[in-house]
C-alpha positions as CSV (number, residue, x, y, z in Angstrom):
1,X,0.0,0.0,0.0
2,X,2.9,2.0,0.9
3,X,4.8,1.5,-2.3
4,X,1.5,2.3,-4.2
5,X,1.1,5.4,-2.5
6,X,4.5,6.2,-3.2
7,X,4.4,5.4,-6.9
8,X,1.8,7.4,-7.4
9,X,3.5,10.8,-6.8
10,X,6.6,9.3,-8.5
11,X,4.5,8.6,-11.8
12,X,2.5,12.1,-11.5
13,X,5.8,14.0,-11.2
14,X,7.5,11.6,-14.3
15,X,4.0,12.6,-16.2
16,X,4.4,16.3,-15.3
17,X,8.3,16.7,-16.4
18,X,7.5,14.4,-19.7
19,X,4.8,16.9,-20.7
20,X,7.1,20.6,-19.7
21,X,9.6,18.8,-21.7
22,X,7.4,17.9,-24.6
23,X,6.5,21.6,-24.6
24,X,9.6,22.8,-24.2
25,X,10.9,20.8,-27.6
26,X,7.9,22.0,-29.4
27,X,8.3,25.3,-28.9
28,X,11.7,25.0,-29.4
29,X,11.5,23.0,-32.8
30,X,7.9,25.4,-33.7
31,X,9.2,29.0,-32.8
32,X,6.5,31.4,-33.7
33,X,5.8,32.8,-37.0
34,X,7.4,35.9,-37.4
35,X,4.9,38.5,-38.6
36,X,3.4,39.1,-42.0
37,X,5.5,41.7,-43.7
38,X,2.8,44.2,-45.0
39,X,2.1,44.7,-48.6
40,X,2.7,48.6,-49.9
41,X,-0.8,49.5,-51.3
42,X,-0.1,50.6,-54.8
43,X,0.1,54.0,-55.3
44,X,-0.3,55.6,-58.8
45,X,1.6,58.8,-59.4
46,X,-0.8,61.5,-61.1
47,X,1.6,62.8,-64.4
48,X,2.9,66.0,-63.5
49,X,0.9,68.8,-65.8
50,X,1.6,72.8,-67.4
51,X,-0.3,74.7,-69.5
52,X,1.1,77.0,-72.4
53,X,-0.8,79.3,-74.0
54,X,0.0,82.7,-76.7
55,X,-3.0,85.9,-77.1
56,X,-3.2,88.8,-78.9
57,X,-3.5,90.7,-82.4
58,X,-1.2,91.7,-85.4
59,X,-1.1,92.6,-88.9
60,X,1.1,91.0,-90.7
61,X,2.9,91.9,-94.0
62,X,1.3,91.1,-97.2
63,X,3.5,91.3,-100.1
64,X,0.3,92.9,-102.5
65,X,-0.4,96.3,-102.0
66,X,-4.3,96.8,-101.0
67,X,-4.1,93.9,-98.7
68,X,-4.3,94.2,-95.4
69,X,-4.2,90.8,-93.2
70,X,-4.6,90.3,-89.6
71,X,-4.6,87.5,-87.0
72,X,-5.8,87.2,-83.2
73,X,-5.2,84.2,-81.5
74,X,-6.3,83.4,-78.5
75,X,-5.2,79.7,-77.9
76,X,-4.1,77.2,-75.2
77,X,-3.1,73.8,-74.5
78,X,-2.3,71.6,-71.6
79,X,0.7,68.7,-71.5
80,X,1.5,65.9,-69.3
81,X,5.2,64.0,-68.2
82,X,2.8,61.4,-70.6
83,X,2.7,64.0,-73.9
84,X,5.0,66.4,-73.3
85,X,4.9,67.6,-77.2
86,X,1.3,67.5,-78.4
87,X,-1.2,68.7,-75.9
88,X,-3.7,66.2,-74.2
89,X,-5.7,69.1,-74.5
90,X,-6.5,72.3,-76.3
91,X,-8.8,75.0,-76.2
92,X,-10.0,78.9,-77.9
93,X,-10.6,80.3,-81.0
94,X,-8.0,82.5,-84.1
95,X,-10.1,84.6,-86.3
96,X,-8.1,85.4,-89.6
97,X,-9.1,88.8,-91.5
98,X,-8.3,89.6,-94.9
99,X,-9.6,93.2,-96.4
100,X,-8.8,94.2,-99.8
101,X,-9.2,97.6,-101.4
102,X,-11.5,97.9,-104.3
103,X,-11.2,100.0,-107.4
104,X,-13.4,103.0,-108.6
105,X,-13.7,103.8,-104.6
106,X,-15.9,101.1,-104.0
107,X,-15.6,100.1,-100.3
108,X,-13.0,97.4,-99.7
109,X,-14.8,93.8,-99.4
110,X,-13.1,92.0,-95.9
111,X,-13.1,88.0,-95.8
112,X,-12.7,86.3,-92.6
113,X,-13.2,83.4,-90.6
114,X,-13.2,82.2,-87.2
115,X,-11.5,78.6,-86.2
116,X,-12.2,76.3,-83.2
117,X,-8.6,75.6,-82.0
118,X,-7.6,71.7,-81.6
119,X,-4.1,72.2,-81.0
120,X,-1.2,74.8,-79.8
121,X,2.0,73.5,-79.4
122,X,5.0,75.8,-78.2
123,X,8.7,76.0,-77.8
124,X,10.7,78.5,-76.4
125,X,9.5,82.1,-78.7
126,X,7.4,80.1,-81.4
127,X,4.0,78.8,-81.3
128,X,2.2,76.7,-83.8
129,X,-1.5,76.9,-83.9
130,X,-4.2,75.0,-85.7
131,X,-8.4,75.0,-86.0
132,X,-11.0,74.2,-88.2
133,X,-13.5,76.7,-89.5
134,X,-16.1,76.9,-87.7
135,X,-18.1,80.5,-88.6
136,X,-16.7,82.5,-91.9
137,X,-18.1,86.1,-93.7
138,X,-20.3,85.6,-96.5
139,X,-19.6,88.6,-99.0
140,X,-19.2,88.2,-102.9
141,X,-16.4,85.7,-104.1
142,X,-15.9,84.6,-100.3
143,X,-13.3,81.9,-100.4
144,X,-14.6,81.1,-96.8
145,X,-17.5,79.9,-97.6
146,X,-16.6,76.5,-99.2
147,X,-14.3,75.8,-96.5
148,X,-16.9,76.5,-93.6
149,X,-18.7,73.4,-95.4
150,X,-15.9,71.2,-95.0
151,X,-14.6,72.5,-91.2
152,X,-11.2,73.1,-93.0
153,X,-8.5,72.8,-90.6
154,X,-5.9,75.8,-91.2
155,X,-2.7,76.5,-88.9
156,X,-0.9,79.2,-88.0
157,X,2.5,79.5,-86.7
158,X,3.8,82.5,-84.5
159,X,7.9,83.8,-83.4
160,X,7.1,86.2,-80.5
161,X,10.3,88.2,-80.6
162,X,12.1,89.2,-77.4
163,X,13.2,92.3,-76.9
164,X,16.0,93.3,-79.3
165,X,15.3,90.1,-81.7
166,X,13.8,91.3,-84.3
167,X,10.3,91.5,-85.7
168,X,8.1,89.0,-84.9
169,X,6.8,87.0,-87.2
170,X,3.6,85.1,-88.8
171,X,3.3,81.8,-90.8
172,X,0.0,80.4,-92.7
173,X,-1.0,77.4,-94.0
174,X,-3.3,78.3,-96.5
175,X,-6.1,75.9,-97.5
176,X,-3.3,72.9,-97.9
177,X,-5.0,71.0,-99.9
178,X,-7.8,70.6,-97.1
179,X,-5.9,67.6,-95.4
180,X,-3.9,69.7,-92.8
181,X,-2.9,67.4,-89.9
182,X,-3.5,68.9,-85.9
183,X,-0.4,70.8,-84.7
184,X,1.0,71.4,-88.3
185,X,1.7,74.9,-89.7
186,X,4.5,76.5,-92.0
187,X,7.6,78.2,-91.0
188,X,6.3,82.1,-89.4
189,X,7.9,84.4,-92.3
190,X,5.9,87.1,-92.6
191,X,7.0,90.1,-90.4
192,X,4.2,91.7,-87.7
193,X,4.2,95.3,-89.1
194,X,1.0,95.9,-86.0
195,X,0.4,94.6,-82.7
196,X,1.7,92.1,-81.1
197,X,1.1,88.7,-79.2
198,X,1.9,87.4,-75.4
199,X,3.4,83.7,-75.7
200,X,3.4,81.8,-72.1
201,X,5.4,78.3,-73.1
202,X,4.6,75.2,-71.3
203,X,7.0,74.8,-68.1
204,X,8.8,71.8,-67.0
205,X,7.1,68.3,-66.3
206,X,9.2,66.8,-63.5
């Protein structure tokens, strides 16, 4: 009876060390996970944006004497680190005036037309405009007429000289053949002889 009361003790203590020392080898062969490492949400970076833009009125030089041809622009565009060149977008309106004297002192007959602009692209002193008709004078003759019909796109190109550097200058595209591309006008050669024009070019995108 004795022995039976002493075994029992014996046994619970031998039970008692076998299970701390199965726990202790678990957790020693099981450490813990270490903890999750957390995911970065993604993060989209918005594409830096400027805005260029070019206003005002001139008449230009015209190499026929009665003529007298004018321009006012007032045109802008707004670029992305994406499309730095060509605008993503681009607003306003160029009118484009054209009177010519008639003989016998008849009064002079003026043509003209007003474009919706759908691009302006600008670099440094020089601009390049372009717009397709989109309301035009309706007088004897009017070239503008026919072209209102189509939407014609025209474009118009601008130097803005600095001070000291020269006239500035004027360049148009004519009908060209009524399949002018957006953003496309000829070199500006004829000098501003009137008026003027405020260019703002497009700032950095970084």
């Amino acid at each position: 009876m004795l022995k039976t009361a002493l075994r029992v003790p014996a046994l619970l203590a031998l039970a008692t060390g076998t299970t701390a020392a199965t726990h202790a080898a678990s957790a020693a062969e099981a450490p813990g996970k270490a903890p999750a490492k957390a995911v970065p949400a993604t993060m989209t970076t918005p594409a830096a944006t400027t805005t260029a833009g070019i206003k005002g009125w001139a008449r230009m030089y015209f190499p026929a004497p009665g003529n007298d041809v004018q321009v006012t622009v007032d045109a802008h565009g707004t670029y992305t680190s994406m499309s730095p060149v060509f605008p993503t977008r681009a607003w306003g309106t160029f009118r484009i005036s054209h009177r010519i004297d008639q003989p016998d002192g008849r009064p002079p007959l003026t043509y003209w037309a007003d474009f919706k602009v759908d691009c302006l692209t600008t670099g440094g002193p020089t601009a390049t405009v372009t717009g397709t008709v989109v309301r035009a004078s309706d007088n004897p003759r009017d070239p503008w007429q026919d072209m209102l019909k189509d939407h014609v796109r025209m474009g118009v190109s601008f130097y803005v000289a600095g001070k000291d550097g020269g006239p500035s200058r004027i360049g148009l595209s004519g009908e060209a053949g009524r399949k002018l591309s957006k953003c496309m006008a000829p070199a500006a050669d004829a000098p501003v002889i009137k008026g003027g024009y405020r260019l703002k070019d497009k700032g950095p995108l970084h």
